[in-house]
FIKOLZA-1660 file (N, C-alpha, C; in steps of 0.1 Angstrom, whole numbers, plus 5000, padded with zeros to 4 digits):
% residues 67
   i   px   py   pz ch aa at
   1 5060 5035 5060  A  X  N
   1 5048 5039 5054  A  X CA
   1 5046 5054 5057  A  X  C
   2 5039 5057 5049  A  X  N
   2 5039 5078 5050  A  X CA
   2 5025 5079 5043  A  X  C
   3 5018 5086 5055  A  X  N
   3 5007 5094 5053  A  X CA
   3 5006 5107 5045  A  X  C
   4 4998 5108 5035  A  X  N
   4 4999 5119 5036  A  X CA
   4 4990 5129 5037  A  X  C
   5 4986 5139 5042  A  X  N
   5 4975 5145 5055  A  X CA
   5 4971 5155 5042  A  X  C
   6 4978 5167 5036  A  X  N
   6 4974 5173 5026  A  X CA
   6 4965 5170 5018  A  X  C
   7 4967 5159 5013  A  X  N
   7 4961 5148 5002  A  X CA
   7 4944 5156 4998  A  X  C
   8 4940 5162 4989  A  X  N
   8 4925 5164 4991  A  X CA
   8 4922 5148 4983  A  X  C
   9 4907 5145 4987  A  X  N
   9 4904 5137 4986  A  X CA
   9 4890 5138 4982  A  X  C
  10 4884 5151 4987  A  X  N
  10 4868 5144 4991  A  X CA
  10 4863 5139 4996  A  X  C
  11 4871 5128 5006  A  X  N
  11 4865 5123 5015  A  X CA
  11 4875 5123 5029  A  X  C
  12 4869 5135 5033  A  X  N
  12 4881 5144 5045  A  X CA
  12 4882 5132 5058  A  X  C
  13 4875 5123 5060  A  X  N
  13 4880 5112 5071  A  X CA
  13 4884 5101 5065  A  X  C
  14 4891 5100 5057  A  X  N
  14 4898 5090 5055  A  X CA
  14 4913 5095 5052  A  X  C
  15 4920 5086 5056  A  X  N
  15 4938 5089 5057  A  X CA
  15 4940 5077 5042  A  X  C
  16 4950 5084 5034  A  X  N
  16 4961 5071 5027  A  X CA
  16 4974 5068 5033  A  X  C
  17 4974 5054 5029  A  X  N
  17 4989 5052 5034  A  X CA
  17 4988 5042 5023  A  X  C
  18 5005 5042 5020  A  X  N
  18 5009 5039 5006  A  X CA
  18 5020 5032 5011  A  X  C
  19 5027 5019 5008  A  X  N
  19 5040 5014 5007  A  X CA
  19 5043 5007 4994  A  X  C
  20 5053 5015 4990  A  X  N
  20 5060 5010 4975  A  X CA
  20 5073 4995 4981  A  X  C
  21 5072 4985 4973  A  X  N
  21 5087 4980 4977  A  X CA
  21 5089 4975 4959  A  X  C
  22 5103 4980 4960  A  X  N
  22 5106 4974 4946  A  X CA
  22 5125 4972 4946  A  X  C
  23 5132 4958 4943  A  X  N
  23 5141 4953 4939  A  X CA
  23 5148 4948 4928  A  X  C
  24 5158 4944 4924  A  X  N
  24 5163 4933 4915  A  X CA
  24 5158 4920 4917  A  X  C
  25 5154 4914 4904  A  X  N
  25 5155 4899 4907  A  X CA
  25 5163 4891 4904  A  X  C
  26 5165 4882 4909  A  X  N
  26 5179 4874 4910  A  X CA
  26 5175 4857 4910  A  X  C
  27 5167 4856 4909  A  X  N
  27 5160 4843 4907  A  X CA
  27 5154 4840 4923  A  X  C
  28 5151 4847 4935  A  X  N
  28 5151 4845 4947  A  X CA
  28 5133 4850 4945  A  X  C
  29 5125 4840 4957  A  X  N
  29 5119 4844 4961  A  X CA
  29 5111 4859 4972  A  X  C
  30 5098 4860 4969  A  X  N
  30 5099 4871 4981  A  X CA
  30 5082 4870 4985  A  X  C
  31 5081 4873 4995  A  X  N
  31 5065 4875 5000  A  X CA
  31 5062 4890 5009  A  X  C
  32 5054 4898 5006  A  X  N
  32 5053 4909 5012  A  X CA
  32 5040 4909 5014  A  X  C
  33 5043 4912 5033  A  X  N
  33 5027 4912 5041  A  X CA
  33 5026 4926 5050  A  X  C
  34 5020 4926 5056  A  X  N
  34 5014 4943 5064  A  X CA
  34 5005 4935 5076  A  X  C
  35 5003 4943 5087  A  X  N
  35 4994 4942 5101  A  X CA
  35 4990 4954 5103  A  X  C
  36 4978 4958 5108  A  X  N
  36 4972 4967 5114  A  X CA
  36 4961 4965 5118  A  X  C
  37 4959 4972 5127  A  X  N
  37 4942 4972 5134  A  X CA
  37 4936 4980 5122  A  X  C
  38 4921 4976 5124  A  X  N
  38 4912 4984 5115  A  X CA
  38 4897 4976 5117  A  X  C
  39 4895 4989 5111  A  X  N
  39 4879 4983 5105  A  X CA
  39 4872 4981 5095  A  X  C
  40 4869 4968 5096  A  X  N
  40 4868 4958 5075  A  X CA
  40 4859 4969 5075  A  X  C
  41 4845 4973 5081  A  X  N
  41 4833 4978 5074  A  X CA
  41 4838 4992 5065  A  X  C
  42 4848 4997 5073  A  X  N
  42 4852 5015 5066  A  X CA
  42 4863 5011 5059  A  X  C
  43 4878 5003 5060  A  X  N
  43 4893 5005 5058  A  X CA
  43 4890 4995 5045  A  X  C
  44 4900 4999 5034  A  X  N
  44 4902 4988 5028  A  X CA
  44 4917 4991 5018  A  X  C
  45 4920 4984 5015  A  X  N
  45 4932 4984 5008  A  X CA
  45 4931 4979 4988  A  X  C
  46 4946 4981 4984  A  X  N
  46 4950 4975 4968  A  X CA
  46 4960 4977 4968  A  X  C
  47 4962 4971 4958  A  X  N
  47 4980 4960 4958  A  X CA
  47 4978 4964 4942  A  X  C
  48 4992 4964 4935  A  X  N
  48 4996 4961 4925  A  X CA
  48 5011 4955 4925  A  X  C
  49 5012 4946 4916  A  X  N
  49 5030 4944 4910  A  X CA
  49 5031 4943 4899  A  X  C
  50 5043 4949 4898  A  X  N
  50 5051 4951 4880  A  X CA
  50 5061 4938 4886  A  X  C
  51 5061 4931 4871  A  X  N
  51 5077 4926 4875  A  X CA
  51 5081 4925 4858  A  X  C
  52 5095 4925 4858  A  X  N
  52 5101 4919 4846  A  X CA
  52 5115 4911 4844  A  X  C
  53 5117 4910 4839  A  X  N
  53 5131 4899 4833  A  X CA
  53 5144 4904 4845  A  X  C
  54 5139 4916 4848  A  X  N
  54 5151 4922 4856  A  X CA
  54 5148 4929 4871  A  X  C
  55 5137 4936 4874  A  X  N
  55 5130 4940 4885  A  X CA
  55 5116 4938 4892  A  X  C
  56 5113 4940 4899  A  X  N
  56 5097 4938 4908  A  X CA
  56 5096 4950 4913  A  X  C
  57 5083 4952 4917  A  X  N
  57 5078 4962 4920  A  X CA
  57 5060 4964 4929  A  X  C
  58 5064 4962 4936  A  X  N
  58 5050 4959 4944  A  X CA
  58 5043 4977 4953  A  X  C
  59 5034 4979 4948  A  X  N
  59 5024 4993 4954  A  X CA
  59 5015 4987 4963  A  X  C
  60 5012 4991 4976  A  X  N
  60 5000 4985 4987  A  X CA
  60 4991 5004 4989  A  X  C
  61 4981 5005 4987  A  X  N
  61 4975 5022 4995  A  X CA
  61 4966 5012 5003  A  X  C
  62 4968 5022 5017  A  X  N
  62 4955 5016 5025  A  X CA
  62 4948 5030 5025  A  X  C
  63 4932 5028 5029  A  X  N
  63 4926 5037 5024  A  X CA
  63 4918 5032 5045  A  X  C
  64 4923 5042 5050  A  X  N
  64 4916 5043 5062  A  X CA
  64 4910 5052 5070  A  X  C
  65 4899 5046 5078  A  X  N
  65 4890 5057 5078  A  X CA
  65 4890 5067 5091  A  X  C
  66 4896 5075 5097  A  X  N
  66 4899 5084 5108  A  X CA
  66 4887 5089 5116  A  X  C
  67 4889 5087 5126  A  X  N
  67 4877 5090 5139  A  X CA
  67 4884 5101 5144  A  X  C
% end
């Protein structure tokens, strides 16, 4: 996962962090999970996936808040 610090935002305490995973499919299953400490009241995250006849593609940003 890669922060990226530059990023303007608007909202100068909070950090992104982004993980893309994307593969072939081949008729196999897959589950993709994440751990971190945080805080529900400030941190929160989104998920997207593409998939089609031939690939997957899953996007996670976490949107966390920096002390």
């Amino acid at each position: 996962m890669y922060v990226y610090p530059h990023l303007e935002l608007k909202m100068p305490r909070y950090k992104l962090g982004i993980q893309v995973i994307f593969g072939e499919l081949k008729g196999q299953g897959l589950r993709v999970a994440s751990k971190s400490l945080w805080d529900p009241k400030f941190d929160n995250w989104a998920s997207h996936t593409f998939t089609n006849e031939n690939i997957y593609c899953t996007a996670i940003v976490f949107g966390i808040y920096f002390e």
